[in-house]
C-alpha distance (Angstrom), angle and dihedral (degrees) to the residues before:
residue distance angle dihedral
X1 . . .
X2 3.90 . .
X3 3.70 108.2 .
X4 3.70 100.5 -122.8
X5 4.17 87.0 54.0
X6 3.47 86.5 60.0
X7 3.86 99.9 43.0
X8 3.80 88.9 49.3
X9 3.95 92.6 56.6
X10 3.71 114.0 123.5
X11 4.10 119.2 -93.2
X12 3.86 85.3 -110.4
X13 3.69 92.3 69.0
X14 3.95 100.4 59.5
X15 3.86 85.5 48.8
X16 3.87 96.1 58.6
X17 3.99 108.7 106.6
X18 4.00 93.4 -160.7
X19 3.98 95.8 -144.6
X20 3.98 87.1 -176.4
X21 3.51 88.4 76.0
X22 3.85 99.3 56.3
X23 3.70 88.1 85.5
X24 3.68 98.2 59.7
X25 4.21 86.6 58.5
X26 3.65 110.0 105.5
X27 3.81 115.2 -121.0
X28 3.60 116.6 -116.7
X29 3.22 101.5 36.0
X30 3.62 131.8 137.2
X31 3.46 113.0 -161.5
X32 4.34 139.2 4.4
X33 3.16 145.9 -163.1
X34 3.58 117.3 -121.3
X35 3.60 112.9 -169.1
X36 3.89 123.8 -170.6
X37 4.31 80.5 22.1
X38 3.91 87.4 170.2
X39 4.39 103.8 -174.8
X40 3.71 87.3 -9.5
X41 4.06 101.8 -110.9
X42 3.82 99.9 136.9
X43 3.69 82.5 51.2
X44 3.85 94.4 50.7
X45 3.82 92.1 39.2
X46 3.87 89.1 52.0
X47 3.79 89.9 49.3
X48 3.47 92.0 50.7
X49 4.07 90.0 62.4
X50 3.49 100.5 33.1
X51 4.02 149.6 41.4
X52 4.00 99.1 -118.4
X53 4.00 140.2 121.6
X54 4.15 112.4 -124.0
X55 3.62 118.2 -152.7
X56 3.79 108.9 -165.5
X57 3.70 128.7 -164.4
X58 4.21 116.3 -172.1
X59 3.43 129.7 165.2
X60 3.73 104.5 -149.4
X61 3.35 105.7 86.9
X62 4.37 101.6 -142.5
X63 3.26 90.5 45.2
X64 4.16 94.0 53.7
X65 3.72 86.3 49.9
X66 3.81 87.1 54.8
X67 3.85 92.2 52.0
X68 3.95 90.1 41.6
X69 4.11 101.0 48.5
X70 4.18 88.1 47.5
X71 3.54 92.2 50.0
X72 3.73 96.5 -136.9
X73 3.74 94.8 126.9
X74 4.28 133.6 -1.4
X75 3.91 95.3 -114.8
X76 3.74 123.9 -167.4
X77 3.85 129.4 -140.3
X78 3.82 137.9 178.6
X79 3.55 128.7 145.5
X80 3.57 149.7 39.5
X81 4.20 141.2 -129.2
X82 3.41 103.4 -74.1
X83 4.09 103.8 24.3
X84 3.36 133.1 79.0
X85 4.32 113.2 -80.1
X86 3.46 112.9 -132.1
X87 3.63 123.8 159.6
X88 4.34 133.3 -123.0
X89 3.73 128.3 137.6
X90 3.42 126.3 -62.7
C-alpha cells in the first residue's frame, strides 16, 4: 500500500480493534510485535485477555500518540508525507 493511501485513511480506521485476529495470537506468549498498531486497540483488547507486553510501531503520527498516551502499546513515529519514514520513539 502506497504510504500516502494509508495516511489519508479515515480516523475510523486507526480506531478499529480487529477482534478476528485475536485467534491467530499464539498462546503463551509474552510479548508481540504489532506493526501498523494505528490508536493501539488490538493492543489494549489483547491486554485485556492476556498477560503480555505490546510493542507497536505506526506510521501516522496522531494515531501513535493515541496508542502511546493510553498505554496500550509503546508506538513509534518519525516522518512525514513527502520525507523519508524512519522510525525512533516518540
Amino acid at each position: 500500500m502506497h504510504a500516502e493511501a494509508y495516511l489519508d485513511k479515515d480516523s475510523d480506521y486507526f480506531g478499529w480493534g480487529r477482534p478476528e485476529m485475536l485467534p491467530f495470537i499464539p498462546e503463551g506468549i509474552t510479548s508481540l510485535l504489532d506493526v501498523g498498531c494505528a490508536s493501539g486497540a488490538f493492543g489494549a483488547m489483547l491486554k485485556a485477555h492476556r498477560s503480555i507486553r505490546i510493542t507497536g510501531i505506526e506510521p501516522h503520527q496522531e494515531s501513535a500518540l493515541v496508542a502511546r498516551t493510553a498505554g496500550s502499546c509503546g508506538a513509534w513515529w518519525r516522518g512525514s508525507r513527502g520525507a523519508g519514514i524512519g522510525w525512533s520513539a516518540l
